[in-house]
C-alpha positions in Angstrom: 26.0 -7.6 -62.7 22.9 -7.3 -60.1 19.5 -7.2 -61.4 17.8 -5.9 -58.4 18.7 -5.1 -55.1 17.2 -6.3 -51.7 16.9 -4.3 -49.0 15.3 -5.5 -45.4 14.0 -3.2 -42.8 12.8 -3.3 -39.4 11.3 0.2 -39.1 14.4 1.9 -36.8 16.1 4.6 -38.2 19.6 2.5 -37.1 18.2 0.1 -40.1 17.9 3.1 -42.6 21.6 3.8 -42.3 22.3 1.4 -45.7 19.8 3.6 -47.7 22.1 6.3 -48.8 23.5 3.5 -50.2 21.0 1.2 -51.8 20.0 4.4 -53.5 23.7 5.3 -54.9 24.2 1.7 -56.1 20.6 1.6 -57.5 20.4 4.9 -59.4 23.9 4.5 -60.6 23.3 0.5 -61.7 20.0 1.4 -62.5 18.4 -1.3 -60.8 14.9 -1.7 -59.2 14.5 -2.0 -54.8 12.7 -4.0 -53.2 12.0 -2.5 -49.7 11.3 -5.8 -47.0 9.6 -6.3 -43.2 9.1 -9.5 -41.9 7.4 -9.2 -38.8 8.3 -11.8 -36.6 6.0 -14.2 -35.5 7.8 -16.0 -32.5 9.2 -12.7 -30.8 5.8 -11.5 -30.9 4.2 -14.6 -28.9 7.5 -14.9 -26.9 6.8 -11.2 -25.5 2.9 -11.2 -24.9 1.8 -13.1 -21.5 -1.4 -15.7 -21.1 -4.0 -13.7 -20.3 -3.0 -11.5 -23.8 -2.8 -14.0 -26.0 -5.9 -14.2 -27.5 -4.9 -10.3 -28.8 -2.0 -12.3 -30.6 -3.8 -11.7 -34.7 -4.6 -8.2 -33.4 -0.9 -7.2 -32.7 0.9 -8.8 -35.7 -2.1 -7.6 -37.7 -1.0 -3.8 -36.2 2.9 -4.3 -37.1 2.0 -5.2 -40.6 0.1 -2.0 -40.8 3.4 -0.1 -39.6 5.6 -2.2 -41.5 3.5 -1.6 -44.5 3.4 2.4 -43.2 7.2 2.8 -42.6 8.1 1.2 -46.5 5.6 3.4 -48.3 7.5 6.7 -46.2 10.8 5.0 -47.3 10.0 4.3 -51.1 9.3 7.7 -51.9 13.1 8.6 -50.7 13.8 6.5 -53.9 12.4 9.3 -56.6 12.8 7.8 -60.1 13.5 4.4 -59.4 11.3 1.0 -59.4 10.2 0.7 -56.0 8.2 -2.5 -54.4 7.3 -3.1 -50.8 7.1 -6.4 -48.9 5.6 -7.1 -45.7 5.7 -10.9 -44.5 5.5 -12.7 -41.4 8.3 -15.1 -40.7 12.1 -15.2 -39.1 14.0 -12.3 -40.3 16.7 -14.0 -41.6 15.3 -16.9 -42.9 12.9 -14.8 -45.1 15.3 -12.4 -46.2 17.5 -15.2 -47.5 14.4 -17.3 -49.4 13.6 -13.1 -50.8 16.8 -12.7 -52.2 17.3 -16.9 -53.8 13.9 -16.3 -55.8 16.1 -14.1 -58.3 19.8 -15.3 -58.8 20.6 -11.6 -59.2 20.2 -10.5 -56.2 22.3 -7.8 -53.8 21.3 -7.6 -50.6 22.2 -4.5 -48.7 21.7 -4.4 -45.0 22.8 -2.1 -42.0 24.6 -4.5 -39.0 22.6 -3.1 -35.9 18.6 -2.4 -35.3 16.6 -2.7 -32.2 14.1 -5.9 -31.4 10.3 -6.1 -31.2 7.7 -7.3 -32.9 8.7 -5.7 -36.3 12.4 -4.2 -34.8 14.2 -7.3 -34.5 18.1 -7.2 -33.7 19.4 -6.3 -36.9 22.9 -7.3 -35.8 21.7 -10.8 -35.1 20.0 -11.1 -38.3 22.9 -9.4 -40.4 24.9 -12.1 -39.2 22.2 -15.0 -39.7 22.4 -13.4 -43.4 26.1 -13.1 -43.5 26.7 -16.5 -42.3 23.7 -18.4 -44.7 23.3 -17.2 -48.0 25.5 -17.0 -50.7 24.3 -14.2 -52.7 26.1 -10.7 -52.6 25.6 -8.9 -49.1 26.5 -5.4 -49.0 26.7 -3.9 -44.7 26.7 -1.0 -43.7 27.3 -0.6 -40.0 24.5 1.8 -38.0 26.2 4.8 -36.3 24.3 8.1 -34.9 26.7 10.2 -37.2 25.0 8.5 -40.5 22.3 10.8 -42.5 19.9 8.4 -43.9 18.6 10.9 -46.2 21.7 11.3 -48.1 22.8 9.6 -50.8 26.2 8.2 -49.9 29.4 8.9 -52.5 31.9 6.4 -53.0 35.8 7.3 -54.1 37.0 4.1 -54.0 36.7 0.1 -54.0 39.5 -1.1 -51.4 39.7 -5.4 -52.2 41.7 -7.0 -49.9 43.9 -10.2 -51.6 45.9 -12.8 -50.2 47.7 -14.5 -53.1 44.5 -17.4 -53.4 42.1 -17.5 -56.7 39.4 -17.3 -53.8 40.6 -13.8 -53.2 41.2 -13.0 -56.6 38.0 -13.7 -57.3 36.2 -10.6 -56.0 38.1 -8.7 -58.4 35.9 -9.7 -61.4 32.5 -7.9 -59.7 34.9 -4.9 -58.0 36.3 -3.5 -60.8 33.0 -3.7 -62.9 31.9 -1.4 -59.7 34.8 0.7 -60.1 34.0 1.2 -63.8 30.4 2.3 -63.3 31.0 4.2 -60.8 34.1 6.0 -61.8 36.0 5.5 -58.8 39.4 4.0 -58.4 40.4 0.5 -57.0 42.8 -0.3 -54.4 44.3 -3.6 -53.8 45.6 -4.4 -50.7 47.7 -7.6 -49.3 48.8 -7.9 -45.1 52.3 -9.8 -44.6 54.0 -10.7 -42.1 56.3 -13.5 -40.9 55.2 -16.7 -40.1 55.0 -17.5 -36.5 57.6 -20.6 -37.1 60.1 -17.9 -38.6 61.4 -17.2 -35.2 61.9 -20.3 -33.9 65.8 -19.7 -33.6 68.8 -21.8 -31.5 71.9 -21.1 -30.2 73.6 -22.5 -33.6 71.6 -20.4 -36.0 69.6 -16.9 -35.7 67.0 -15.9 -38.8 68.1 -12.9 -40.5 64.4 -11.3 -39.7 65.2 -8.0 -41.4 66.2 -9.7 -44.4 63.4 -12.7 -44.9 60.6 -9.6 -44.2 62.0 -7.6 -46.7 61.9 -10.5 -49.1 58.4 -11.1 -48.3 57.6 -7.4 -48.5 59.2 -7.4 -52.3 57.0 -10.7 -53.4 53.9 -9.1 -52.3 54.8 -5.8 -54.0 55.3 -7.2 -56.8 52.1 -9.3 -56.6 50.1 -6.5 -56.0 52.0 -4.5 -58.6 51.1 -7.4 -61.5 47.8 -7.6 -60.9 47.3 -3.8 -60.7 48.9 -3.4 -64.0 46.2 -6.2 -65.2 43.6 -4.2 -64.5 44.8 -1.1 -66.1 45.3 -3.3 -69.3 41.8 -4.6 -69.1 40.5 -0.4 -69.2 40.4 0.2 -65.4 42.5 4.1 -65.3 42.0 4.4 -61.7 44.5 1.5 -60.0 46.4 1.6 -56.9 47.7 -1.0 -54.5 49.7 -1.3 -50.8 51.5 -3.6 -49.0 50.6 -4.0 -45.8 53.0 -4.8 -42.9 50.6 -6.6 -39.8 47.9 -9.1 -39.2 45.5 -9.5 -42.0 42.3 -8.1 -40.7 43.7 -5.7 -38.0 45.7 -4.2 -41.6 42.3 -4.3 -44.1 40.5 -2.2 -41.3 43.1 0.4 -40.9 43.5 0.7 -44.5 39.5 0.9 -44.7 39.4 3.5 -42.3 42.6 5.8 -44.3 40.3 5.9 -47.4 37.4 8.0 -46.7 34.1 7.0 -48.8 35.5 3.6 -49.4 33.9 0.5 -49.9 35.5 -2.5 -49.2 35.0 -5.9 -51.7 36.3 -9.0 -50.1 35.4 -13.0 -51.2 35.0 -15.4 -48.8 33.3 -19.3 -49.0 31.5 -22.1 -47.3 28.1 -23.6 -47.6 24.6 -21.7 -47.6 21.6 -22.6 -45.0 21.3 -20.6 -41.4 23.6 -22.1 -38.5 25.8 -24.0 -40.9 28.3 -21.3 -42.6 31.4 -20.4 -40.7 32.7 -17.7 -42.1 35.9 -16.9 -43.0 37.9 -15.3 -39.8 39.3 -12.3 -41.2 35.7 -11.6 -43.5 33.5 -11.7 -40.2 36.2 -9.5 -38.4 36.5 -6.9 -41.2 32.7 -7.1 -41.1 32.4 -6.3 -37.4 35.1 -3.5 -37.4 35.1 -1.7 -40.4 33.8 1.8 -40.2 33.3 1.5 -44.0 30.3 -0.6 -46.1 31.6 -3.9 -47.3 30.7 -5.9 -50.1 30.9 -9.8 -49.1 30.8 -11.8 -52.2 30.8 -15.6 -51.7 33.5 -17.5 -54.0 32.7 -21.5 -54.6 
């Protein structure tokens, strides 16, 4: 499935909040980490004035010393597993994409807020940078207060969102191999609701809306009911699904949020490279509101 996992840092604890799990999905997948800080050149010379330039070398030199400090303190957290650390200078996003392309098997795992400086850029910034340019696996976990970093976080269950496309469809591949090794159940989930031209009525003829939503309530039941029962003939014991009546995203979330310990697995598409991806609309907005990791897989 993975054959390593990538996890970038910028020395704030907000940044740690993924480890619990980066170490969950690395001891359970058995895979080896490699622990990243880029410090970053141009907000370091953007922040120092004239006169203090010429202490430029001296101060990235001093952030790669704590870069290099804080991954040592964070690698031991990792007992048992293959640990290496990284410390380069570049743009945070651009070097965490070129990390994770030099080995096609790749997950990246990244928490969605951080605070800036020298070696403390703006995670959120650079999650989305990330999000929106590379096309390998990108797990995020969103940064909150609440979140022990020391843990190691438990999952119950793989929530994948579908809509009916084989773009969709196609997370379910890598999600239930998740499921499987992890012994937690899968739950597909599809929003409907009636197309905005359904109530275009006229005096000579009024929609039967009860009716047409409860015929488009059956065909995604049954949708999610057939491919449900696929994945219980293919091994998978633990299978669920739920129709969801509302706006796609706004539904995904709340489901998200009525599953405790869930991690959501949702395909989206476009083309790699920084600045030129736009992601899918209800991806980036499950993304930015889901109080629950999610697992953005990128479909061709």
């Amino acid at each position: 499935m993975y054959s390593r996992i990538l996890l970038p840092l910028d020395g704030s604890k907000t940044a740690e909040k993924v480890l619990p799990f980066a170490r969950l999905l690395a001891r359970t997948l058995k895979l080896p980490v490699q622990l990243l800080e880029v410090v970053d050149i141009s907000a370091a010379t953007a922040h120092i004035v004239t006169d203090k330039a010429r202490y430029l070398d001296a101060i990235i030199a001093e952030g790669e010393r704590a870069s290099r400090e804080h991954l040592a303190e964070v690698a031991v957290t990792f007992a048992g597993l293959h640990v290496t650390c990284k410390v380069e200078r570049g743009r945070p996003a651009e070097s965490i994409i070129e990390n994770a392309e030099a080995d096609a098997g790749t997950l990246i795992t990244m928490a969605t807020h951080g605070r800036s400086g020298i070696n403390r850029w703006m995670m959120g910034s650079v999650a989305e940078k990330v999000l929106r340019g590379t096309t390998m696996p990108l797990l995020l976990v969103r940064g909150s207060d609440e979140a022990d970093a020391g843990r190691t976080a438990e999952l119950k269950s793989v929530l994948v969102p579908l809509d009916g496309s084989e773009l969709a469809e196609s997370a379910l591949p890598t999600a239930s191999a998740l499921a499987g090794k992890l012994d937690i159940g899968i739950v597909l989930c599809r929003a409907y609701e009636l197309a905005a031209t359904a109530y275009y009525g006229s005096e000579d003829y009024l929609p039967k809306y009860d009716q047409m939503l409860r015929e488009l309530k059956d065909e995604v039941e049954g949708y999610l009911r057939k491919k449900a029962e696929a994945l219980q003939a293919s091994g998978l014991a633990k299978v669920s699904w739920v129709a969801l009546e509302g706006s796609g995203a706004e539904e995904i979330v709340r489901c998200a949020n009525a599953h405790p310990d869930a991690m959501v697995a949702m395909c989206t598409h476009g083309r790699s490279g920084v600045g030129r991806w736009a992601l899918g609309s209800v991806t980036e907005k499950v993304v930015r509101h889901s109080a629950e990791p999610v697992l953005v897989l990128h479909g061709a």
